[in-house]
C-alpha positions as CSV (number, residue, x, y, z in Angstrom):
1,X,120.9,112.6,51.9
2,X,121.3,116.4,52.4
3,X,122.3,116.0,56.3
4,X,125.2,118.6,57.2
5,X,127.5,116.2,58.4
6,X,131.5,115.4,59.2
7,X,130.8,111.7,58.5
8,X,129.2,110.3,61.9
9,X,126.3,108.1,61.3
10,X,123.8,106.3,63.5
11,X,121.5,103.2,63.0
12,X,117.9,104.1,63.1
13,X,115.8,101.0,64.6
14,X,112.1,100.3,62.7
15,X,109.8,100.4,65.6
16,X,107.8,97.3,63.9
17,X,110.7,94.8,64.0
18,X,113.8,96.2,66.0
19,X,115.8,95.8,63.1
20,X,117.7,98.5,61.4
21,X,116.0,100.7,59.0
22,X,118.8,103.5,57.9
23,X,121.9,104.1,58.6
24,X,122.3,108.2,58.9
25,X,124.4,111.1,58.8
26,X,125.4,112.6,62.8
27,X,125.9,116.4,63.0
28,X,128.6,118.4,65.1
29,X,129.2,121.1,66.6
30,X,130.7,122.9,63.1
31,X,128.7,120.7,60.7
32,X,125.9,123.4,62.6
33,X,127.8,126.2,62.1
34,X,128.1,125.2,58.5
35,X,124.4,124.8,58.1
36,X,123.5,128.6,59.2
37,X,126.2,129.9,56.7
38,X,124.7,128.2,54.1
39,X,121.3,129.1,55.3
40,X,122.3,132.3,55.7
41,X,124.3,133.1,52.4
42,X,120.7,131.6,50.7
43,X,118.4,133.5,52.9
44,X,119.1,137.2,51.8
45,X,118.0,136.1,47.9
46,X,114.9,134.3,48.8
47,X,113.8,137.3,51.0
48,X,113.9,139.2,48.1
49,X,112.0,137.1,46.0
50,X,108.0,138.3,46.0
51,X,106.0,136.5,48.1
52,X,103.8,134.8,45.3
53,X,106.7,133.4,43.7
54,X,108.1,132.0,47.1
55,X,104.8,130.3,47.5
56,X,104.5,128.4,44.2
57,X,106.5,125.1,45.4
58,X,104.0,125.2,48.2
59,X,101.0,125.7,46.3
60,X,102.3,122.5,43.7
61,X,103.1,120.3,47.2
62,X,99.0,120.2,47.9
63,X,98.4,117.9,44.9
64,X,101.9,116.6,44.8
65,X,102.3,114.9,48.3
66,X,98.6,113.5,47.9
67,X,99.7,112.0,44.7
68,X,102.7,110.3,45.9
69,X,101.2,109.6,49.5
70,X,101.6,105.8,49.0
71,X,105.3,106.4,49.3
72,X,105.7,108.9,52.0
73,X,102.9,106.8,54.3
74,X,105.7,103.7,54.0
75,X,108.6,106.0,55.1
76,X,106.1,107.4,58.0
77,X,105.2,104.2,59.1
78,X,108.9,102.5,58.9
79,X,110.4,105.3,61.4
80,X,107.4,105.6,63.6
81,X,105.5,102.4,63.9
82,X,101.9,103.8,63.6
83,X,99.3,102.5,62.1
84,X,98.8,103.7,58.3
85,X,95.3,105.8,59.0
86,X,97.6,107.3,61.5
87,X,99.9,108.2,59.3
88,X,97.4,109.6,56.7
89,X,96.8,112.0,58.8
90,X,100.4,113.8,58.6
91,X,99.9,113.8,54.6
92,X,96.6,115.5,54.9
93,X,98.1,118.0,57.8
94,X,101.0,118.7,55.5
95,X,98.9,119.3,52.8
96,X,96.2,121.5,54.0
97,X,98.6,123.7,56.0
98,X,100.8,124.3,52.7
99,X,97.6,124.9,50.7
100,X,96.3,127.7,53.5
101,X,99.6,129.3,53.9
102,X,100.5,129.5,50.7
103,X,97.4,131.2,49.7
104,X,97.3,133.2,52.5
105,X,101.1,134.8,52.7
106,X,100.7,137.4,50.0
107,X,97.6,139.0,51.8
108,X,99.3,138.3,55.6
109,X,102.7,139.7,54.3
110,X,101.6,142.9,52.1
111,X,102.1,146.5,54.1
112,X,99.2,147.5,55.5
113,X,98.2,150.9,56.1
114,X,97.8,151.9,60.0
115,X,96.0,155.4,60.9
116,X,98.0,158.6,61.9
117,X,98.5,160.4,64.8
118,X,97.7,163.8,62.6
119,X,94.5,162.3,59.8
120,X,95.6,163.3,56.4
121,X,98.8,164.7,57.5
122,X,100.6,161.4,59.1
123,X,100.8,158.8,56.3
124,X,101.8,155.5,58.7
125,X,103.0,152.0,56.6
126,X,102.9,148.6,58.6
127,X,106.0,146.3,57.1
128,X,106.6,142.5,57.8
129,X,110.0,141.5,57.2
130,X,111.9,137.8,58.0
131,X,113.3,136.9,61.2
132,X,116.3,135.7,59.0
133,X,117.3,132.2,60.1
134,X,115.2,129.8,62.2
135,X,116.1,127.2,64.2
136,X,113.0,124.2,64.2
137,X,113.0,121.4,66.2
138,X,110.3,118.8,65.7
139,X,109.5,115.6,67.5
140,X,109.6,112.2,66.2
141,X,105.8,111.0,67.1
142,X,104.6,113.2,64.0
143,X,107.5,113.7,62.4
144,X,105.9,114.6,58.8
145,X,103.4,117.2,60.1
146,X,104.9,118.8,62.8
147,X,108.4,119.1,60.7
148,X,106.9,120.2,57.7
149,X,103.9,122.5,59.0
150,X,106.2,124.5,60.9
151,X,108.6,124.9,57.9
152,X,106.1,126.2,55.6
153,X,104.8,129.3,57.1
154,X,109.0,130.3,58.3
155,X,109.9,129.9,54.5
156,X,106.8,131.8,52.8
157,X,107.8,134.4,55.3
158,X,110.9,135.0,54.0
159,X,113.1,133.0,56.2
160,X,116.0,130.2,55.9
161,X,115.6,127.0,58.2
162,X,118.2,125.2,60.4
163,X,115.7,122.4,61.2
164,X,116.7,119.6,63.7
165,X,114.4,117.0,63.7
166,X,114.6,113.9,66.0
167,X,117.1,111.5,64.3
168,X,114.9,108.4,64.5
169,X,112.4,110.1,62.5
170,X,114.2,112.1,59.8
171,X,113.6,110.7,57.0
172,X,110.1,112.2,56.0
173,X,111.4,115.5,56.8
174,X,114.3,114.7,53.9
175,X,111.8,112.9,51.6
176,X,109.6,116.5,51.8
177,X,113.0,118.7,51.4
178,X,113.9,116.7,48.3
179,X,110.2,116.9,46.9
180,X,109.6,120.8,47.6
181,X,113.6,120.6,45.4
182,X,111.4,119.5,42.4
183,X,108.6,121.6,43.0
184,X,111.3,124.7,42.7
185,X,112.1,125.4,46.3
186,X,115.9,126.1,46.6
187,X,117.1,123.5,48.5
188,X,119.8,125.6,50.7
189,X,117.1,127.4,52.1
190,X,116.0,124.4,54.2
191,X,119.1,123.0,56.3
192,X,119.3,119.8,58.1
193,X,120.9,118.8,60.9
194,X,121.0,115.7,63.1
195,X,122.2,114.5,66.8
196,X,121.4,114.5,69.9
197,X,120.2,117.6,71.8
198,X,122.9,117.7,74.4
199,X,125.2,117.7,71.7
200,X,124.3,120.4,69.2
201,X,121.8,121.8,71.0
202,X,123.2,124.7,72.7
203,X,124.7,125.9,69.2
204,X,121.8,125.4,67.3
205,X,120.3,128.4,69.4
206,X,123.3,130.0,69.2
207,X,123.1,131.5,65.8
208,X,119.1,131.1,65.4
209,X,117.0,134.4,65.2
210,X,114.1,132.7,66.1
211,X,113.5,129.4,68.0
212,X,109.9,126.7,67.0
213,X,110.0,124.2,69.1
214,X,107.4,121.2,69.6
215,X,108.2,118.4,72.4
216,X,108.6,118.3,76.1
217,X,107.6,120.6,78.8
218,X,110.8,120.2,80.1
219,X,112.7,120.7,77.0
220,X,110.5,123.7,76.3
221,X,111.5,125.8,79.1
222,X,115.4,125.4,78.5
223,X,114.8,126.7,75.1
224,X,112.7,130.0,76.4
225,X,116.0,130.5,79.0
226,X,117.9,130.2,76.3
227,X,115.9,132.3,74.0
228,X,115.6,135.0,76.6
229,X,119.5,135.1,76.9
230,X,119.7,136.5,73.8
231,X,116.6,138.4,73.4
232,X,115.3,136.2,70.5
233,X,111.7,135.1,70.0
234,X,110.2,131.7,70.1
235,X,106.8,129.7,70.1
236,X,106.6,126.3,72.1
237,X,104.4,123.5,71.6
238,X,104.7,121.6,74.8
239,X,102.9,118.7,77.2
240,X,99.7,118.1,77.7
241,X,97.1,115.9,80.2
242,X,94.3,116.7,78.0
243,X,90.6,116.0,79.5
244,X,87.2,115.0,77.7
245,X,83.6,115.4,78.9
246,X,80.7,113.2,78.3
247,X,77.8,115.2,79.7
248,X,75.2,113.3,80.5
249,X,73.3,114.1,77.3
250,X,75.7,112.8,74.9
251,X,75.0,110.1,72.5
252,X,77.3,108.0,73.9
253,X,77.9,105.5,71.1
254,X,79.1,108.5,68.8
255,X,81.0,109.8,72.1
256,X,82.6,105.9,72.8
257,X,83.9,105.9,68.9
258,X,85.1,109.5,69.7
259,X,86.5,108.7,72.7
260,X,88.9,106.0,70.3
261,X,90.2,108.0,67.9
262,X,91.3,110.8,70.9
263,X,92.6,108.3,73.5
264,X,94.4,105.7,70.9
265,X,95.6,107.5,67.3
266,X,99.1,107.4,67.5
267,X,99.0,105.0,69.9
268,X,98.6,107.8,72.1
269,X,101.8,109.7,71.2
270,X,100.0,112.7,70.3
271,X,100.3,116.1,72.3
272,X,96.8,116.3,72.0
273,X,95.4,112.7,73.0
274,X,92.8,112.2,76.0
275,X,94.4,110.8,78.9
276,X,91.6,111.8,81.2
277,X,88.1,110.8,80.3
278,X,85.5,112.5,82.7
279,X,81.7,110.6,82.7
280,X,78.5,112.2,84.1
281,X,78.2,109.9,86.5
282,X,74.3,108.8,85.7
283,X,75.7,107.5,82.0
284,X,79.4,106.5,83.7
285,X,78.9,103.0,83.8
286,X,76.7,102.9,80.1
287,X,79.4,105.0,78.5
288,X,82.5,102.9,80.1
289,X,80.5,99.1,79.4
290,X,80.5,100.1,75.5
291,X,84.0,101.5,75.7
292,X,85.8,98.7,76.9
293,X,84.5,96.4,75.2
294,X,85.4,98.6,71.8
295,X,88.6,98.7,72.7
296,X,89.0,95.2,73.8
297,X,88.2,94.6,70.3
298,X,90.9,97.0,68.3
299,X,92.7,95.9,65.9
300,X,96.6,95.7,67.0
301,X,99.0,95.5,64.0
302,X,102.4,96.3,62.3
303,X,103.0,96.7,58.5
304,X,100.6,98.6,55.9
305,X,97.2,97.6,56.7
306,X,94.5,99.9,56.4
307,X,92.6,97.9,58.8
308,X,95.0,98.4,61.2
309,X,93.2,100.6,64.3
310,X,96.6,101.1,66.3
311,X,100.2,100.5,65.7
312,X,103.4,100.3,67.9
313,X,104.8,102.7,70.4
314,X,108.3,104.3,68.7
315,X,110.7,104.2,71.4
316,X,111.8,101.9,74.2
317,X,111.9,104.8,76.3
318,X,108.3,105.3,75.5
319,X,107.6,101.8,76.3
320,X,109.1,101.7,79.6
321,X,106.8,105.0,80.4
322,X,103.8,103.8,79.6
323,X,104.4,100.1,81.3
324,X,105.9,102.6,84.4
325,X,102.5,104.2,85.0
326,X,100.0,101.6,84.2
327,X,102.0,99.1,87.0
328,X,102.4,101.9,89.6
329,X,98.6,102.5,89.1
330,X,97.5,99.0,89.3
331,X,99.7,98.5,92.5
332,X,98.5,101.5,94.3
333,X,94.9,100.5,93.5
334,X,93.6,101.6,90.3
335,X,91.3,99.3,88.2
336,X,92.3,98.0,85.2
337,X,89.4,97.8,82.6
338,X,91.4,96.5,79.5
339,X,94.5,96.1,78.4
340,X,97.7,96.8,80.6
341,X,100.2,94.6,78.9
342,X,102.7,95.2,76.7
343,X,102.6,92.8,72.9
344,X,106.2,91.6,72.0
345,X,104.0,88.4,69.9
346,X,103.1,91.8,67.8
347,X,106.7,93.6,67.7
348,X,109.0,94.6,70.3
349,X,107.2,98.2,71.2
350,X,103.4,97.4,71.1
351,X,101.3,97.9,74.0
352,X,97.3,97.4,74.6
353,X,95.5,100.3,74.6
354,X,94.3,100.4,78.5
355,X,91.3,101.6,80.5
356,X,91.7,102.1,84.0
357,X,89.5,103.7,87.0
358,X,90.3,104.5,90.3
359,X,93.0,106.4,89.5
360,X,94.2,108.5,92.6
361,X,97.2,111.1,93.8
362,X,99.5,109.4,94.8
363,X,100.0,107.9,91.3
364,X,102.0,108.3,88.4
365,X,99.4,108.5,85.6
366,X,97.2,110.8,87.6
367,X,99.0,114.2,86.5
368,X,102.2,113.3,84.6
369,X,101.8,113.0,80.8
370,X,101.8,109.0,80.0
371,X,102.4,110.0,75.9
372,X,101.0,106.5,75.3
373,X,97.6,104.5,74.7
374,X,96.2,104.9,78.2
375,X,93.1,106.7,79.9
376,X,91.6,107.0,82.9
377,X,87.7,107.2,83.6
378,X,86.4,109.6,86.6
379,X,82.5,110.3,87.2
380,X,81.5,113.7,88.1
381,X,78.0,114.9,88.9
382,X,78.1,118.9,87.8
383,X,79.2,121.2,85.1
384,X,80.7,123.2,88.3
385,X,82.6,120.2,89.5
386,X,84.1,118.9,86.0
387,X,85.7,122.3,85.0
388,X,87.4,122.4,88.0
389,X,88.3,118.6,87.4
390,X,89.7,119.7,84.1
391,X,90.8,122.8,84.9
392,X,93.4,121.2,88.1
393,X,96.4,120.8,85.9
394,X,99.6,122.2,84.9
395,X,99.1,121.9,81.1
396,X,96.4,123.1,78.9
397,X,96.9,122.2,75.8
398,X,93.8,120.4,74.4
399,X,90.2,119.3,75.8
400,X,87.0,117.7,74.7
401,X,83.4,118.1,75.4
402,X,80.6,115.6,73.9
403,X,77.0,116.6,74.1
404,X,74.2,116.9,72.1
405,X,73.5,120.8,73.0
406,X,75.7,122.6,70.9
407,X,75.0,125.7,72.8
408,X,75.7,124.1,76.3
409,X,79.2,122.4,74.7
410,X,80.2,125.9,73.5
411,X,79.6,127.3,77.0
412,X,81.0,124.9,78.9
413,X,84.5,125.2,76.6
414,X,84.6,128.5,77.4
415,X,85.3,128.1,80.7
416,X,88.2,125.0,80.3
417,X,91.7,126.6,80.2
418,X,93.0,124.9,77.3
419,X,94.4,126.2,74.0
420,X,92.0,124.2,71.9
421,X,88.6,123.0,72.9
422,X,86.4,120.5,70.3
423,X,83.0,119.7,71.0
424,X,82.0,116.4,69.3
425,X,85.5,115.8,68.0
426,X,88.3,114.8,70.1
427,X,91.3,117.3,68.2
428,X,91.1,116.9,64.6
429,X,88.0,119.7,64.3
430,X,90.0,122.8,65.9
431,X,93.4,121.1,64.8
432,X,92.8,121.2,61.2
433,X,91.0,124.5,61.1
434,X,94.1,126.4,59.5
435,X,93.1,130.1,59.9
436,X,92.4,129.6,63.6
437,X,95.5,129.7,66.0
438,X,96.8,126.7,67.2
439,X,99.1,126.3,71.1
440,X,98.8,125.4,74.5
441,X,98.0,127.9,78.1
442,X,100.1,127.1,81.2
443,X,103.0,124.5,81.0
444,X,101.8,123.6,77.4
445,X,103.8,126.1,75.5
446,X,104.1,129.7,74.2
447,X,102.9,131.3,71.1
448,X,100.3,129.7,68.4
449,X,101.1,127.6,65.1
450,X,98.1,128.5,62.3
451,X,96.2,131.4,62.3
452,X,97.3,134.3,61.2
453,X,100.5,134.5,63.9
454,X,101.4,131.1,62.8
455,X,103.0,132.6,59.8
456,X,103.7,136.1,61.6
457,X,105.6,134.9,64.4
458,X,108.4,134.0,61.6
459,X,108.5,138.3,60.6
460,X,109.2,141.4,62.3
461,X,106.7,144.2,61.9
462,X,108.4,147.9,61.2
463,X,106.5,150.7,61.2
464,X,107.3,153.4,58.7
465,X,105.5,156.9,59.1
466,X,105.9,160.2,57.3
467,X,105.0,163.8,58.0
468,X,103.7,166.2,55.9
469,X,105.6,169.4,56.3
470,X,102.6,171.8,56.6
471,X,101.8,170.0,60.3
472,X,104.1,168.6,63.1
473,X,104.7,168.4,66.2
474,X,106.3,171.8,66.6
475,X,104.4,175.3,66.8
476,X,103.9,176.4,63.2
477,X,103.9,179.9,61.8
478,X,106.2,181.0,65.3
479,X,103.5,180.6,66.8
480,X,104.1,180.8,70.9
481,X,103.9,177.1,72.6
482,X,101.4,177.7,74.7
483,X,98.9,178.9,72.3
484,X,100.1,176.5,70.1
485,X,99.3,173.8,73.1
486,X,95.8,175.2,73.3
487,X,95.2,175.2,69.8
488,X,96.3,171.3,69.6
489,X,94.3,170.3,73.0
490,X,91.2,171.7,71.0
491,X,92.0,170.3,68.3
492,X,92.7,166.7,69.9
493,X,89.0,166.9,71.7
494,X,87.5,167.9,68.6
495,X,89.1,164.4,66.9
496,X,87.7,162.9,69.4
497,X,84.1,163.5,69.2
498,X,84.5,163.2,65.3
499,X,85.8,159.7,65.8
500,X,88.8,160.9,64.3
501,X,91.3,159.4,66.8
């Protein structure tokens, strides 16, 4: 258990049962400290290693994490309580994001040349060198992926990690440290730390040179005030209240099973899960028919079962939330469709996935992110009309459009202020596409995971530029400065009209 730690431990509770999983290691204050020494001290060498060698254990983790996926899908589903499928799909993020990063850092890291103010006499070099150490905290309702995704592209770049994830959920993130170990990534290069945020929060920014962050809106703004304090950099994965659009030429039974796998995957403890379903309203009452009654019929389940087609909440807290909303809907008037009830006869956090309509204002669920496996249907009758339904919210994070005009889905998404739009496809489709940027507009965060800044945000750029002696910027050859001014204004407009500049 590589945990920085004076000896404090805590009991981690299996979401399925309620019964203790692990006991684990508790961080301080110093035990933090301790971690960005070490960090630090192991840093400086891996910086100088070159940046095909520092991507070899993250090449071999592709094959190796598929091979043993059996074993990291049990410790997944242990600390989180979703369903196996669910949990599949952390393996195959972790492994398609180490396979793209690790093939792309050389090319995304190697100086590039830039053009010079004076062609053939200004020779101008672009560098990218590490942040140094970076502070990552990930969230427990993906705990694999958004640990390990984030980690990747930091460490290729050159970087050490001081990585907090949530304490129920820290075992995957040590099962991955100890297999990238094997696969010849120095361990000390990847710290660990544990404990609760009001705790060792404050100094784990303290000594971080750059801040990623994935969890709460809320949470997210103290660490861009803190960030800002000291003139450090961070990216912010934050809330969302994520909308999809049926238009009313979708095929609705491909748009129904879509409409499944974005509201309920994760039991709805995704950032990027549908909470607001929007129906043309001359196929609302066709589209929501064959919903409900596919989701009355979901399969509810704990333990290993591939069959399984949703799994438990992970939290209490969570529980409460999502039992919070749904009752202060139904009592100011919404309609409950299905579900609505929490399942203790299938462990203590399980909930039904739940339909509603009607949902108003002056409710709860309307605009606060439920972060649970509930939706809420609303007809619209225009293109017009439903962006600006979408549009009305603080986050923008994720959305959703289902037709079957390709070219009318594309132009609609343009106009949806959300970081990611998927037509067809609930999240997976822009989600997993590695080399396009990843992040939220609005409340939903700052900065982009994947793309090409998903590994750049971790580097600082330099710029190195020489001179040749035979032309600057002062008059050469004594001559006077204001025919030496003329000289370079003709010069300068010549350039100009030879596309030189």
């Amino acid at each position: 258990m590589h945990v920085t730690s004076s000896g404090r431990t805590r009991h981690i509770i299996a979401p399925f049962t309620g019964e203790t999983l692990a006991e684990l290691p508790v961080s301080d204050v110093d035990d933090v400290r301790r971690a960005y020494e070490k960090a630090r001290a192991a840093q400086a060498e891996w910086a100088r290693r070159p940046v095909a060698e520092r991507a070899i254990p993250f090449l071999r983790l592709h094959d190796a994490i598929l091979d043993r996926r059996a074993e990291i899908l049990d410790i997944v589903q242990n600390e989180t309580g979703k369903a196996r499928k669910h949990a599949f799909e952390e393996v195959l993020d972790v492994a398609g994001c180490a396979l793209h990063y690790a093939r792309r850092a050389p090319g995304l890291l190697a100086p590039r040349a830039r053009k010079g103010v004076f062609p053939g006499a200004t020779r101008v070099v672009e560098l990218r060198r590490p942040k140094g150490v970076v502070a990552l905290i990930s969230p427990w309702n993906y705990p694999l992926a958004l640990g390990v995704t984030d980690a990747v592209p930091a460490l290729l770049a050159g970087n050490a990690i001081v990585h907090k994830p949530d304490t129920q959920t820290a075992q995957s993130t040590l099962w991955t440290i100890d297999l990238l170990a094997e696969l010849g990534m120095p361990r000390e290069i990847w710290q660990v730390v544990l404990g609760e945020p009001a705790e060792i929060g404050d100094a784990l920014l303290d000594d971080a040179d750059y801040v990623a962050f994935t969890g709460s809106t809320r949470g997210g703004r103290k660490i861009a005030e803190e960030a800002a304090k000291r003139l450090i950099g961070c990216s912010l994965e934050l809330g969302g209240k994520n909308p999809m659009v049926v238009l009313d030429d979708a095929d609705l039974d491909v748009a129904v099973q879509g409409a499944i796998r974005a509201c309920f995957t994760n039991a709805g403890q995704l950032c990027l899960s549908i909470e607001r379903l929007y129906v043309h309203a001359s196929v609302f009452d066709a589209f929501a028919e064959r919903f409900v009654e596919q989701v009355r019929g979901m399969k509810l389940g704990a333990g290993h079962d591939w069959s399984v087609q949703m799994g438990s909440l992970t939290s209490r807290r969570q529980l409460d939330t999502v039992s919070t909303h749904v009752d202060d809907a139904v009592a100011k008037g919404a309609r409950l469709l299905t579900g609505g009830r929490a399942r203790p006869d299938l462990g203590p956090l399980f909930y039904e996935p739940t339909v509603l309509t009607g949902v108003t204002e002056d409710m709860e669920l309307c605009r606060n992110e439920t972060f649970g496996p509930v939706v809420a249907l609303y007809p619209f009758t225009s293109e017009d009309e439903v962006v600006e339904l979408a549009n009305d919210t603080i986050y923008g994070l994720n959305a959703s459009i289902w037709t079957s005009s390709l070219p009318r889905g594309r132009a609609l998404a343009a106009r949806v202020r959300a970081g990611t739009v998927n037509i067809n496809e609930g999240y997976a489709s822009a989600y997993a596409s590695y080399d396009a940027p990843m992040g939220g507009m609005k409340a939903s965060g700052l900065g982009r995971r994947h793309g090409s800044e998903g590994l750049l945000r971790y580097t600082e750029s330099k710029t190195v530029a020489s001179q040749a002696g035979w032309l600057g910027f002062e008059p050469p050859f004594g001559l006077p400065y204001e025919k030496w001014a003329a000289t370079l204004a003709t010069t300068l407009k010549t350039m100009r009209r030879l596309r030189l500049k």
